[in-house]
C-alpha positions, 0 to 999 in steps of 0.5 A: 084867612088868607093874606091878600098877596097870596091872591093872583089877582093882587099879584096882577094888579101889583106887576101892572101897575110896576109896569105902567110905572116903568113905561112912564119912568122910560118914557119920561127919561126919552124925552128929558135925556138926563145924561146927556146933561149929567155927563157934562157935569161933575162935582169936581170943581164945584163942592171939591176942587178939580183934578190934576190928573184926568186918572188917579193912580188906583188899584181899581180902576173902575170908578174912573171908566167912564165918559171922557166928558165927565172925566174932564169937567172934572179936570183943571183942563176944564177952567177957561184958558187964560189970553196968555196961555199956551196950553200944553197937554200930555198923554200916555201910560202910568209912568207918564201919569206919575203911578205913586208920585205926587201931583207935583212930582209927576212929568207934567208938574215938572214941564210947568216947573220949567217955566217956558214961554212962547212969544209972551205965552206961559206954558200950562201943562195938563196932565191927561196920561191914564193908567194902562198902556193903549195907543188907541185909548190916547187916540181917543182922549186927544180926540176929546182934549180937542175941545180945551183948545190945546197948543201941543200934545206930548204923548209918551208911548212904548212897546206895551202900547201897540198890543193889539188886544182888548185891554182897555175895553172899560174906557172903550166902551163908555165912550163907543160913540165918539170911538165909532167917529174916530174908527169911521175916519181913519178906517180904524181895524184894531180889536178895540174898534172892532168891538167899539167902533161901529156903534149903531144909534138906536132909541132903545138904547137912550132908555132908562133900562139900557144906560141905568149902568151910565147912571151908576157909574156916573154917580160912583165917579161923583163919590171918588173923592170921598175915597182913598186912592190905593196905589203902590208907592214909589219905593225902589223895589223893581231892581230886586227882581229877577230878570229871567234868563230866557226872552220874556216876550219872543221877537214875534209875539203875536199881539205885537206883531208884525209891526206896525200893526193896526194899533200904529194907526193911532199915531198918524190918526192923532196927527191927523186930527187938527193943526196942533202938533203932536211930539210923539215920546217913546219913552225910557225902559229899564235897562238892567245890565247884564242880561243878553235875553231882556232889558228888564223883567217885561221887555225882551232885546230882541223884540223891543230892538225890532220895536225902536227900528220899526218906531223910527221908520214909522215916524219918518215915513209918516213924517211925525215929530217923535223923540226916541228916551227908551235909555235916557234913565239910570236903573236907581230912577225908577221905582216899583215897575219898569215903566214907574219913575222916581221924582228924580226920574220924571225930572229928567225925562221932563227936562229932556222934552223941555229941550225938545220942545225949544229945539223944535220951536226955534227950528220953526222960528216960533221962538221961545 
């Protein structure tokens, strides 16, 4: 006796009826749209606390590529703002997000640490850096840091930031929507817009079948704080390392150049979005002594010094508030990478902005 699933006939009805099932199931997620409510929701903040950090240093990044709604309900900048606070958020790489420091040793934690106040405000400082360097990337989270009602953003950028290559494409396209908003209003012309700036709206694409890898990644995010982050520490390892004796990067690098390229339009685009004023860091660099070709094991004399007299112009003739650290740390405060700090060194880099920020105030008769 044949078993019965040998039959065609059994095999049809078995694929119709999965058939009809995933028609119901499409038809069904169509109209009740699930996501849409989901990725406002995290478990941060509700069965685990919320986070400090709206990226938390990891290996593998992937986990936390996802909506930048979902990322920030699960963030402390999701907490109503108190009256009396002046909500202060700050953007930009690893070293700014504190790779391998604690939550209370990191850039931000320090700018609390300072307790500044403006007219009766306390300032509150959110840490919202991501790991990687992309100007386009902190365009797109200012963007949506807009919605927390921030006071001031402090945006730390360097040379790395303004690659005109694709190296963030996770975040990118997780978020092509309000990417495609952004690239519409300031003519955006980067590789990164190219790829998620003109996203067209269709019906199939808010189907079960198009958005099951939003789902996955939805609810891998919700599992993360299960995990165990792993990320190298902050033990003095970068000033061991050989700087070699040729440029490490030319002065006409092509993904960097010629300056400013179209990643630049993330500053005048970040300022232009609202009133809130934007204080645009270039940030330290490691600066070993004794090398004509490079500054350190990643950044070339020739190229970076282009990079500081194009970055001075740019904010100048675009009349944008930038503070120039690039040499403001000692070689001993910084840690595993030239962009990683010590505790001691996100200290000082917190202290230096802290001035900038009263200076800054008192000029505009703000007061602090």
């Amino acid at each position: 006796m044949n078993a019965p699933f040998y039959e065609w006939r059994i095999w049809r009805r078995v694929l119709l009826k999965a058939l009809i099932l995933i028609v119901i199931a499409n038809v069904l997620y169509l109209l009740i749209q699930p996501m849409d409510k989901l990725r406002s929701y995290s478990v941060f903040g509700h069965i685990f606390p919320y986070r400090e950090r709206l990226a938390v240093p990891d290996l593998d990044m992937r986990p936390q590529m996802i909506s930048l709604e979902t990322l920030f309900q699960s963030h402390v900048i999701s907490l109503p703002k108190a009256p009396d606070e002046y909500r202060v958020v700050v953007m930009g790489d690893s070293g700014a997000n504190g790779w391998g420091n604690a939550d209370t040793a990191t850039i931000s934690a320090y700018l609390n640490s300072a307790a500044l106040t403006l007219k009766n405000r306390k300032f509150r400082v959110y840490n919202l850096a991501h790991v990687g360097t992309s100007a386009m990337r902190d365009l797109l989270i200012g963007d949506t840091a807009l919605d927390y009602q921030p006071d001031l953003f402090v945006w730390f950028v360097t040379l790395q930031a303004f690659q005109n290559i694709q190296s963030v494409g996770g975040l990118f396209e997780a978020n092509e929507q309000r990417f495609t908003r952004l690239t519409a209003r300031f003519g955006l012309d980067d590789v990164n817009a190219q790829a998620y700036g003109h996203y067209e709206d269709t019906w199939w694409q808010h189907t079960l079948l198009f958005e099951r890898a939003d789902i996955y990644r939805w609810l891998d995010f919700q599992t993360y704080a299960l995990r165990q982050p792993a990320y190298k520490s902050v033990n003095q390892k970068v000033l061991q390392q050989a700087i070699p004796t040729q440029p490490v990067l030319s002065a006409d690098d092509p993904v960097l150049t010629p300056m400013p390229n179209a990643t630049w339009k993330a500053l005048t685009a970040m300022s232009s979005l609202s009133s809130v004023p934007v204080l645009i860091v270039n940030e330290p660099i490691l600066v070993v002594p004794g090398n004509t070709s490079n500054y350190d094991e990643w950044i070339g004399r020739a190229l970076y010094d282009k990079y500081r007299t194009t970055f001075q112009g740019f904010c100048n003739e675009n009349h944008l508030w930038c503070l120039d650290l690039w040499n403001s740390l000692p070689p001993t405060d910084y840690s595993d990478m030239p962009l990683h700090h010590t505790d001691e060194g996100n200290a000082l880099i917190a202290s230096l902005v802290a001035n900038e920020i009263r200076h800054f105030l008192n000029k505009n008769q703000l007061g602090l």
